[in-house]
C-alpha positions in Angstrom: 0.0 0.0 0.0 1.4 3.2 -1.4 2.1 6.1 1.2 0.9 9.4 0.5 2.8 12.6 2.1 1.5 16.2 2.2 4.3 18.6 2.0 3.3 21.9 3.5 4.7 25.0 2.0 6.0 27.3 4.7 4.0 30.6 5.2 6.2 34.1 5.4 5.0 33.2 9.8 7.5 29.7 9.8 9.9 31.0 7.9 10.7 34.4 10.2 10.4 32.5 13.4 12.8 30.1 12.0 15.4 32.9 10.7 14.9 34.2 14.6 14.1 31.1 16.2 18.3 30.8 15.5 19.1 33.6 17.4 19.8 33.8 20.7 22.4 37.3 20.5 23.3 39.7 17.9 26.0 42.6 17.7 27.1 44.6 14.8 27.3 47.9 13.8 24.0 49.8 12.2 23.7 53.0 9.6 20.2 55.3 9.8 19.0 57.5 7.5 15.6 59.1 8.3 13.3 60.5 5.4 10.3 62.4 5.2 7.3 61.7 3.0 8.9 64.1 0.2 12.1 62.4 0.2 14.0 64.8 2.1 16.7 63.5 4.4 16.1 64.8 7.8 18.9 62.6 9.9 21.8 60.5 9.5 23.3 58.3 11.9 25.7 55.3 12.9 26.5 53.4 15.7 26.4 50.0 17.4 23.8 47.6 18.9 23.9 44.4 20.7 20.7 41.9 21.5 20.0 39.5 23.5 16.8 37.1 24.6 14.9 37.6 26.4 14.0 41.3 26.0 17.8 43.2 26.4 19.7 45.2 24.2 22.0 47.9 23.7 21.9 50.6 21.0 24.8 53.3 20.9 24.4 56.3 18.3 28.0 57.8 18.0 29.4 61.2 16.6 26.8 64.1 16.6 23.5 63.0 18.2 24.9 60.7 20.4 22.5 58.5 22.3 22.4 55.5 24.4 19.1 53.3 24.8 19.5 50.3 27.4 16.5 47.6 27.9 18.3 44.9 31.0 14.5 43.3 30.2 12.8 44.9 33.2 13.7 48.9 32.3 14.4 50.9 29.4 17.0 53.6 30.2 17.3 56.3 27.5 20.2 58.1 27.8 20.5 61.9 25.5 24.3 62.8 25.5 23.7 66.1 24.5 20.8 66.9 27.0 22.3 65.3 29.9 19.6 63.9 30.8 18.4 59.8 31.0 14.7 58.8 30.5 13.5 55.4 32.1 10.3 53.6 31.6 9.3 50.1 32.5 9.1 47.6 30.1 5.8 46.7 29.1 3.8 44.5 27.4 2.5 47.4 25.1 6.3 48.5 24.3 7.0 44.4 22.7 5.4 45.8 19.8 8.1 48.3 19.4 10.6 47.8 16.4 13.3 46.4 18.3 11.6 44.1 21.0 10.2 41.8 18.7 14.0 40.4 17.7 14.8 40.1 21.7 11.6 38.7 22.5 9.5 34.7 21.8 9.1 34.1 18.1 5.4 33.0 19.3 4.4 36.0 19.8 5.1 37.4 16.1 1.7 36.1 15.0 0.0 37.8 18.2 1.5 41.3 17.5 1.9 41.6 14.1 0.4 40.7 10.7 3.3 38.8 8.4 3.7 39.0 4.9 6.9 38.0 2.1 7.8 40.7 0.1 9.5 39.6 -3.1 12.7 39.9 -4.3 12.0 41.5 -7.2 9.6 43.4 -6.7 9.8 45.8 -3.0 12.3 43.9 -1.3 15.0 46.0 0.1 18.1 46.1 -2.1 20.8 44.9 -0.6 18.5 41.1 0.9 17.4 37.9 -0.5 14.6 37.4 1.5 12.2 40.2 3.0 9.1 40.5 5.3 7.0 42.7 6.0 5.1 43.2 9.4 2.2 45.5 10.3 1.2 46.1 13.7 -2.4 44.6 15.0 -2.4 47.1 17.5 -3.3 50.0 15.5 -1.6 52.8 18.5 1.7 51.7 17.9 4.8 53.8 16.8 4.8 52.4 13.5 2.6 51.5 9.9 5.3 48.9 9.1 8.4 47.6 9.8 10.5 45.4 6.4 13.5 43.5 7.5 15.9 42.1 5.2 18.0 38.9 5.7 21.4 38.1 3.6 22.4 34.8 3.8 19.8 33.9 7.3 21.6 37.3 8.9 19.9 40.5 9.2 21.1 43.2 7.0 18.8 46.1 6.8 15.4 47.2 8.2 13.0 49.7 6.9 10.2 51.3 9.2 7.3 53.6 8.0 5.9 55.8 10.9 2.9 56.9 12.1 4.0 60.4 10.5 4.8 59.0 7.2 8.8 59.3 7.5 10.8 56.4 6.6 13.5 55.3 8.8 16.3 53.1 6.5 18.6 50.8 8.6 21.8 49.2 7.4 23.3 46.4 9.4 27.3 45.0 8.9 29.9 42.9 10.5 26.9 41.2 12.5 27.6 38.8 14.8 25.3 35.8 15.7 25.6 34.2 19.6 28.7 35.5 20.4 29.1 35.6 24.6 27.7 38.8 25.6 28.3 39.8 29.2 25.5 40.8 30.9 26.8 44.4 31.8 26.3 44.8 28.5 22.8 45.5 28.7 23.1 47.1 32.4 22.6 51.1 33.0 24.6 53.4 35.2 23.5 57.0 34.6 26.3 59.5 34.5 27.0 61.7 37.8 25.2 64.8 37.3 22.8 64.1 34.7 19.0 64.5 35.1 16.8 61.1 35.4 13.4 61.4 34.5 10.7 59.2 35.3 12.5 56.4 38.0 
């Protein structure tokens, strides 16, 4: 008696949680350019990041602008050089729909908070991937319209986000490191002496 198998074709959902499924930390360094809805370049910058699960990272903007955001999983801790002054706000459920939580946080929970869809690539997928998705909020109130990620060879390599103003925000990710050993005081927060701290 003959055997017959179903072969499923994986849906744009499988196939992102398996690309993060993979990932337990990620460093590299990161390039942003923001754009308005006439094409206008309103800010450049460059820096580093580091991730790790569940729900810590580490994002460093260098040169002018410079800026240090720190979630240790419990507490975000936003840090403007320039202003002297650190802003910290408990992590919440509400804020795992942000654009950077969602690569620190489960993979099951992709399908809860967003809506996931393959963009080809040849047609919108971003220029320098070979495979893209794109992911739309289900919770309308969030900070974003839509958020496109790009993967080179199963690693992240760029990210485009579309705001609730209509700027673009254009992400370029090199020398990125998969599950490297990242010491936890990586993703720990002193503020500066003298500074102001808002909201602890």
């Amino acid at each position: 008696m003959a055997l017959s198998l179903k072969v499923f074709a994986a849906t744009p959902e499988t196939e992102l949680k398996a690309l993060l499924s993979e990932v337990n930390t990620l460093q590299g360094n990161f390039q942003q350019q923001i754009v308005n809805g006439k094409g206008a370049v309103l800010q450049k910058s460059a820096g580093k990041m580091w991730l790790k699960k569940p729900g810590q990272f580490r994002w460093e903007v260098k040169g002018k602008d410079q800026r240090v955001v720190v979630a240790d999983g419990k507490q975000i801790w936003d840090y403007d050089v320039d202003l002297e002054q650190v802003t910290v706000q408990k992590l919440s459920k509400g804020q795992a729909a942000a654009p950077i939580f969602f690569l620190t946080g489960e993979t099951a929970a992709l399908a809860r908070d967003f809506t996931i869809m393959a963009v080809e690539s040849k047609g919108q997928c971003l220029k320098d991937s070979d495979q893209c998705f794109e992911l739309k909020p289900k919770q309308q109130q969030g900070s974003f319209q839509w958020i496109r990620l790009g993967f080179k060879h199963k690693a992240l390599k760029e990210l485009e986000l579309l705001d609730q103003l209509g700027q673009h925000s254009f992400f370029q990710f090199d020398q990125v490191v998969l599950n490297s050993n990242i010491p936890l005081t990586q993703f720990q927060f002193t503020p500066p002496l003298g500074v102001d701290v808002v909201g602890r």
